[in-house]
C-alpha positions, -999 to 999 in steps of 0.1 A, spaced: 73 -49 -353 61 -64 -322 66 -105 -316 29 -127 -311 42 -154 -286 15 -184 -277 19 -205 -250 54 -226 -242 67 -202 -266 103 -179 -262 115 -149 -274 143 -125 -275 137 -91 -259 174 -75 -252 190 -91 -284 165 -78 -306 162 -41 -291 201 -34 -281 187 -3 -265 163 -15 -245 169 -6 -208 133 5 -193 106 -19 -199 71 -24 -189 54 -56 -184 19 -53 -189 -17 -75 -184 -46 -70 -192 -84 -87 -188 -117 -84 -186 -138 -100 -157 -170 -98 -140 -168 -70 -117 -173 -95 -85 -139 -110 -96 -109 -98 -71 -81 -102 -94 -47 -91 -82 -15 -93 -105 24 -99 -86 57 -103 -95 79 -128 -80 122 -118 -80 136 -154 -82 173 -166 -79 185 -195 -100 170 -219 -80 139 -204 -87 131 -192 -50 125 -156 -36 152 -144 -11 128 -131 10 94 -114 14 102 -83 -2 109 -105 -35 72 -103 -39 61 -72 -56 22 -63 -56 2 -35 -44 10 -38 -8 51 -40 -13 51 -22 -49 89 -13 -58 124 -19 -54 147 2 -70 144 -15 -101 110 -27 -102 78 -10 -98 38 -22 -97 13 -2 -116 -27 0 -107 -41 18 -142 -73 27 -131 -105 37 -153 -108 -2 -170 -145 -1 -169 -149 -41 -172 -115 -56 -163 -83 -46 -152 -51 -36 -162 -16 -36 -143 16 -23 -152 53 -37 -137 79 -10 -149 113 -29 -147 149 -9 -154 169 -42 -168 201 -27 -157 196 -27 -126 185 -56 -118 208 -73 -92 231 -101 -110 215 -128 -86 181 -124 -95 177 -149 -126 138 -145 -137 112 -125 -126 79 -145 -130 47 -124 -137 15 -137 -123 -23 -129 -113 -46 -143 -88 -79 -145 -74 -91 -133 -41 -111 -158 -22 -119 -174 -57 -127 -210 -37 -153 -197 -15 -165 -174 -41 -171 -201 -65 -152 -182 -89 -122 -187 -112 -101 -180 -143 -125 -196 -163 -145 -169 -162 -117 -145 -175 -118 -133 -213 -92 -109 -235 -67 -114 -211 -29 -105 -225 7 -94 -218 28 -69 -234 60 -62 -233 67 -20 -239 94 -2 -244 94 28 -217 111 52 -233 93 51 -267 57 35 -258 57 10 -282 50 -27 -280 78 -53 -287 59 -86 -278 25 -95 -271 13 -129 -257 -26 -133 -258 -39 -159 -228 -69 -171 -249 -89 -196 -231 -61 -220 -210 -82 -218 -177 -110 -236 -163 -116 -239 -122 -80 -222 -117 -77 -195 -91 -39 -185 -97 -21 -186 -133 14 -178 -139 14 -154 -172 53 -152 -182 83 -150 -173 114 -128 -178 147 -145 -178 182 -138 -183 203 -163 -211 237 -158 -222 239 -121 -212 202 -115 -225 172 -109 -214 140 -132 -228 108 -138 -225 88 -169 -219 48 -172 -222 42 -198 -194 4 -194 -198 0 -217 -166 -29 -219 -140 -27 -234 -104 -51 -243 -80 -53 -225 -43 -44 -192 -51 -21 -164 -42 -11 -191 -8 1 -217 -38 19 -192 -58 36 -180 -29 45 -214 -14 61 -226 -50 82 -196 -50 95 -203 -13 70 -179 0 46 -189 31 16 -166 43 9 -162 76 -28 -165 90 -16 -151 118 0 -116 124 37 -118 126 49 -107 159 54 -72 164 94 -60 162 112 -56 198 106 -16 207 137 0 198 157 20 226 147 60 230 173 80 215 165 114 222 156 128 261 154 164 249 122 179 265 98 210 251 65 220 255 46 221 225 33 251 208 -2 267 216 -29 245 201 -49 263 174 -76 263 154 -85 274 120 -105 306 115 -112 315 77 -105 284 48 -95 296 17 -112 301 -17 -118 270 -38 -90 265 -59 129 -212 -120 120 -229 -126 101 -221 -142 64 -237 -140 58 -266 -175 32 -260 -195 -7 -269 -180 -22 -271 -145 6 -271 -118 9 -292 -84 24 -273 -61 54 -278 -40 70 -259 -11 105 -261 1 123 -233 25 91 -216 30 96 -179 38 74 -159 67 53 -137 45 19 -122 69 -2 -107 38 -26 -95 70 -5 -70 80 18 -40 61 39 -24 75 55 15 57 88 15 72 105 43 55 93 82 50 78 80 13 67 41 13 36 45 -2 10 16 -12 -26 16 -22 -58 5 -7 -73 -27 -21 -101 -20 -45 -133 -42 -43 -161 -52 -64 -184 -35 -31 -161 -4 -34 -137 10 -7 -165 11 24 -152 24 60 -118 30 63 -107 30 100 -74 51 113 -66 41 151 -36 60 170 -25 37 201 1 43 223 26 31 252 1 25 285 26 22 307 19 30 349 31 53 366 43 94 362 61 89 329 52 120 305 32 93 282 16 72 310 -23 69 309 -24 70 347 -9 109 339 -33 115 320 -15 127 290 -35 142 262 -23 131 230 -49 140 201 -55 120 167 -68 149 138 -65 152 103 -63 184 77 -87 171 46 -87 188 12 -125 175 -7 -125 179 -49 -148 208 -43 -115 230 -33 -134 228 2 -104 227 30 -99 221 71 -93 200 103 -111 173 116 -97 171 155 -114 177 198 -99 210 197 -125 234 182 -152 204 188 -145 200 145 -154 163 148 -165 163 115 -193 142 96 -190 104 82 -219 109 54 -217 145 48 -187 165 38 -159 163 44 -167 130 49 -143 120 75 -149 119 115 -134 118 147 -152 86 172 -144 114 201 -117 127 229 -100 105 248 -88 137 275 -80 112 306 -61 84 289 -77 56 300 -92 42 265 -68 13 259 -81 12 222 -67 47 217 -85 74 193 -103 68 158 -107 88 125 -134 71 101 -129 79 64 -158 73 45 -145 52 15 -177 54 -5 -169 90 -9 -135 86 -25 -141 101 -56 -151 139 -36 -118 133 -15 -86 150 -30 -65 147 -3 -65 137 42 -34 145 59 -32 125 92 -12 139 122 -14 136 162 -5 167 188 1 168 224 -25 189 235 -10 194 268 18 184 286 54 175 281 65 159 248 83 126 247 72 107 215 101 84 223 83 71 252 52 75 237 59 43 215 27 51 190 15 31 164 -12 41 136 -32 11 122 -54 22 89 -77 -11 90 -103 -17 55 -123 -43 49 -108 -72 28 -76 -56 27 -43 -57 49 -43 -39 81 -15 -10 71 6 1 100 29 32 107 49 29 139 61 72 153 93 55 153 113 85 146 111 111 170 116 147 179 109 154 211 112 193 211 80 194 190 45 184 200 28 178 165 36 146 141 23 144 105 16 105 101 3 94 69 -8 114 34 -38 98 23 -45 107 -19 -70 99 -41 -60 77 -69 -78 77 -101 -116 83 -75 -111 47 -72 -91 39 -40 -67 59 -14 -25 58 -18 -14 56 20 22 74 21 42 73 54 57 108 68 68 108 102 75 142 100 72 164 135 61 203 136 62 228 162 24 234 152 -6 235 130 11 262 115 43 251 104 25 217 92 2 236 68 30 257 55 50 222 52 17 204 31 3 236 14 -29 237 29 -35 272 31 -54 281 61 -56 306 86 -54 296 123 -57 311 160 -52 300 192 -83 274 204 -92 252 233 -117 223 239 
């Protein structure tokens, strides 16, 4: 039988479930559909601080390898988030893991928890599906724009639960700062270029283009409104995310006005001189993408072929133009057309030397996929291969046709061939030129 907790209130989880091991933390609301509401988890030691940034878990840094953020799509007025948590792995220095939500830009909105109704937390058990506690919110909040929902916390080998129920003022900035946690207005600085490792040399394989497309197929907070303190602020820049590993994946942020453009830049070392990646060579590196639409509909969006695509017609994705000397410092764009999303299965988002040498470790390249209201979500070509000329960048998925996962690859390919093989695309290609 699952436990009704109110607010202030405690209760067992481990002690009375000796099984228990995989849990999920779940809230729930409804909202108007102009409210931005954004649910995190903060990893605290016993002092009731984060040890660093990654301590926050939310949809732009959503696992560690015992914790794991959930978007549930298809609420049709409110939200719902999931936190899967293995207990057993948690490391033995974090103490409490506090589960929170708050609003974006709820002060200059005019707009608050106030306005929230039905909101709840459950506590589930993984393996079975069914609920062990439930804390109903009810109606705590007034002009609030950040509330602290519960907290897990270990006691005397156990692992409990207690319904904090507790609103702040200022937002995800105050939550972060009273969990030793300071956002950045600024971008952080960008991380010294690593050395080149690799001077192995090749020339790429003949460009091609496809031909015939296949069928479709703490301290914790007491009980009320809290003032907030800081002490040993953390750098935390929420402007800027950076997927540092093959497979970090996170999602686009979802908005009350929908996904709207979503801009992929490829930049890239502009040093002088006659190195291989030097603009004043005139080196031709190419931005492109392979798209897959609902419809089963499949190809390449990329200068060679002139397949620049279309931004309101399918497939919905398009190529700004060819930079062939060089000399455009901003680099190349794709625009995805984020309106679209729900007749988008799939983009995969590469780059190619169309001609000349390949060095990526000189090349130094950097994609930025920039959306409006959301974090600017980088992925540096900082593993290379230098004896092949093509690198696939970025998956870009549809989740639930309401926003775009952005998964880093950084995987190199001798050619358009061997990179559809890789991804299962399934088309047919020749040799092409521009």
């Amino acid at each position: 039988m699952s436990t009704q907790v109110v607010k202030g209130q405690k209760a067992d989880l481990t002690k009375g479930n000796p099984g228990l091991r995989h849990m999920i933390a779940e809230i729930a609301w409804n909202a108007p559909s102009s409210m931005e509401i954004d649910a995190s988890a903060f990893l605290l030691g016993s002092e009731g601080k984060v040890r660093g940034d990654d301590d926050l878990i939310f949809y732009n840094n959503p696992s560690t390898s015992y914790i794991r953020y959930k978007d549930v799509p298809g609420q049709a007025s409110g939200g719902l988030r999931q936190f899967e948590v293995e207990l057993d792995k948690i490391p033995p220095d974090i103490m409490r893991i506090a589960f929170t939500l708050t609003l974006y830009d709820g002060e200059n909105r005019k707009q608050s928890f106030g306005q929230m109704s039905e909101a709840h937390c459950r506590i589930l058990n993984q393996a079975t599906g069914s609920e062990i506690l439930r804390c109903n919110l009810e109606s705590h909040f007034s002009v609030e724009t950040a509330v602290v929902v519960g907290e897990l916390y270990r006691y005397s080998g156990e692992w409990k639960f207690s319904a904090i129920v507790a609103g702040f003022d200022g937002g995800l900035q105050a939550l972060c700062s009273n969990y030793g946690i300071e956002v950045s207005e600024e971008p952080a600085p960008a991380s010294p270029k690593p050395e080149p490792a690799e001077r192995q040399r090749a020339q790429p394989e003949a460009p091609v283009i496809p031909v015939i497309q296949p069928a479709a197929g703490s301290a914790a907070p007491p009980s009320g409104r809290q003032e907030i303190s800081s002490s040993a602020p953390l750098n935390l820049n929420l402007k800027k995310i950076e997927l540092k590993k093959k497979g970090d994946s996170i999602n686009l942020k979802k908005s009350a006005a929908g996904l709207g453009e979503v801009l992929v830049n490829l930049n890239w070392n502009q040093k002088q001189g006659g190195g291989l990646f030097s603009r004043k060579g005139g080196v031709d590196l190419d931005l492109a993408c392979l798209y897959e639409l609902k419809s089963g509909h499949k190809g390449v969006v990329q200068a060679l072929g002139n397949a620049f695509g279309h931004f309101q017609q399918p497939p919905f994705v398009m190529l700004d133009g060819d930079d062939r000397t060089g000399s455009v410092t901003s680099g190349e764009n794709l625009r995805i057309n984020g309106s679209k999303v729900a007749e988008i299965e799939r983009i995969l988002i590469f780059a190619f030397i169309y001609k000349g040498v390949t060095h990526w470790s000189e090349a130094d390249g950097v994609v930025t996929i920039t959306q409006g209201g959301g974090p600017d979500i980088i992925v540096h070509l900082d593993e290379h291969n230098n004896r092949k000329g093509m690198c696939a960048i970025a998956m870009v998925q549809n989740v639930g046709n309401e926003t775009f996962s952005i998964e880093r690859l950084v995987q190199y390919f001798s050619g358009h061939r061997e990179m559809d093989q890789a991804y299962g695309w399934g088309l047919q290609w020749v040799a092409g030129s521009k």
